[in-house]
C-alpha positions in Angstrom: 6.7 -9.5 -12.1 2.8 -9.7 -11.8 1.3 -7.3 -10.3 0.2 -9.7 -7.5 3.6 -10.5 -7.1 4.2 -6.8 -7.2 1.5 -6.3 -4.2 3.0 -9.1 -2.3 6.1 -7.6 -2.2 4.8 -4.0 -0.7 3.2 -5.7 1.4 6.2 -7.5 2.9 7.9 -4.0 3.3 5.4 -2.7 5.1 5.1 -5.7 7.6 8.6 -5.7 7.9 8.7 -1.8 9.3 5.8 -3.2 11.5 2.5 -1.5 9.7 -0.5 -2.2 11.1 -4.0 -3.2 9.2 -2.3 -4.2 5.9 -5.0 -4.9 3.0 -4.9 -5.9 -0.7 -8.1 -4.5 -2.5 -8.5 -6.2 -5.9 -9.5 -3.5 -7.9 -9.2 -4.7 -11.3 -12.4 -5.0 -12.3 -13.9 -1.5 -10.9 -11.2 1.2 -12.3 -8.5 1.1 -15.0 -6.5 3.5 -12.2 -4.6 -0.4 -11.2 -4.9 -3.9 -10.3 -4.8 -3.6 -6.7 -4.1 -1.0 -3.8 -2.3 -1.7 -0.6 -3.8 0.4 2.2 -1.4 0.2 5.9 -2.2 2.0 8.9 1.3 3.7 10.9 1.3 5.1 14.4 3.1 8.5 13.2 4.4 10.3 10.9 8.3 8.6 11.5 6.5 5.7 10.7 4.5 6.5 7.8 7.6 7.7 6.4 10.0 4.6 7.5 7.2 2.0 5.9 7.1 4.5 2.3 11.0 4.2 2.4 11.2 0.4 2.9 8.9 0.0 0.2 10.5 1.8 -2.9 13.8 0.3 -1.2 13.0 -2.8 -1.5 10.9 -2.3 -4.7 14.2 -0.7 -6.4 16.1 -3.3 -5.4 13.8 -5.6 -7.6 14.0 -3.2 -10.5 10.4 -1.8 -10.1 10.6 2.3 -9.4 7.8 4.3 -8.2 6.1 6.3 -11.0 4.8 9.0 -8.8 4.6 9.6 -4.9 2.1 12.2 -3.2 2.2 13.1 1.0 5.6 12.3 1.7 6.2 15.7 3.2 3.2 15.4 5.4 3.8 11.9 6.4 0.2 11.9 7.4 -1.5 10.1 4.2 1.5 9.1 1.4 -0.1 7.7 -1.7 2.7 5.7 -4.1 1.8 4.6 -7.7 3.5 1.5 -9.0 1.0 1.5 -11.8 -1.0 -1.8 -11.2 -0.1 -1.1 -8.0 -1.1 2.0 -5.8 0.0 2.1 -1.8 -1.7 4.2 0.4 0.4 4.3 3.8 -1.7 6.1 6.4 -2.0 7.2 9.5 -4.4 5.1 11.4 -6.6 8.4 12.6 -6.6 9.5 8.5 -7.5 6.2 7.6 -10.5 6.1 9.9 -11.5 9.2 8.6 -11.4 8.5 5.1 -12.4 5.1 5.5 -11.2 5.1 1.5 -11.7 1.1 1.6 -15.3 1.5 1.9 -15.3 3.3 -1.2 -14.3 0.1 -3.0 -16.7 -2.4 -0.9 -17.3 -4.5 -4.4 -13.4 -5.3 -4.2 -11.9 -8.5 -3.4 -10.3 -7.6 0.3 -7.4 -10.0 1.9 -6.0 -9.0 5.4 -2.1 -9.3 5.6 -3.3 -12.8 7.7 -4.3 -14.2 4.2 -1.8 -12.8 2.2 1.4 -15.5 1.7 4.3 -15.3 0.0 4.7 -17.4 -3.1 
């Protein structure tokens, strides 16, 4: 699996537990830390945590398993690393705060809109 398939398919988990503001950064050219991260916005913590559970679900069930996972206790800001592929499930109060897609304004950016499934 690429790891844009990889992406694509975190990004289906989170749509499908209804997270909002779903983007795809392409960070492959600015940092050897992955290809791309997936940043999602969640109304609370029950979500944060529900959208982080869908996605190594469905993840395992394609034989892909999460290498490490920070914030789940919190449920406020849960960071998961896939390798080429980092998640950042937030919610949307932390995310406007951090604003961490600004930090990476020379990546390519697709909105869950322009993101289809192969």
């Amino acid at each position: 699996m690429t790891s844009l398939e990889k992406a694509k398919a975190v990004i289906k988990a989170l749509d499908d537990k209804k997270a909002s503001n779903i983007e795809l950064l392409d960070v492959s050219k600015q940092t050897s830390l992955g290809d791309y991260f997936v940043v999602a916005s969640c109304q609370s913590t029950v979500q944060v945590r529900a959208c982080v559970d869908e996605v190594e679900e469905q993840l395992e069930e394609r034989g892909i398993v999460v290498y490490h996972k920070e914030g789940y206790s919190s449920g406020s800001w849960v960071l998961m690393d896939y390798g080429d592929v980092v998640v950042h499930v937030m919610q949307q109060e932390i995310r406007e705060f951090y604003g961490i897609e600004r930090l990476w304004d020379d990546a390519g950016t697709a909105k869950r809109a322009d993101i289809t499934e192969d």
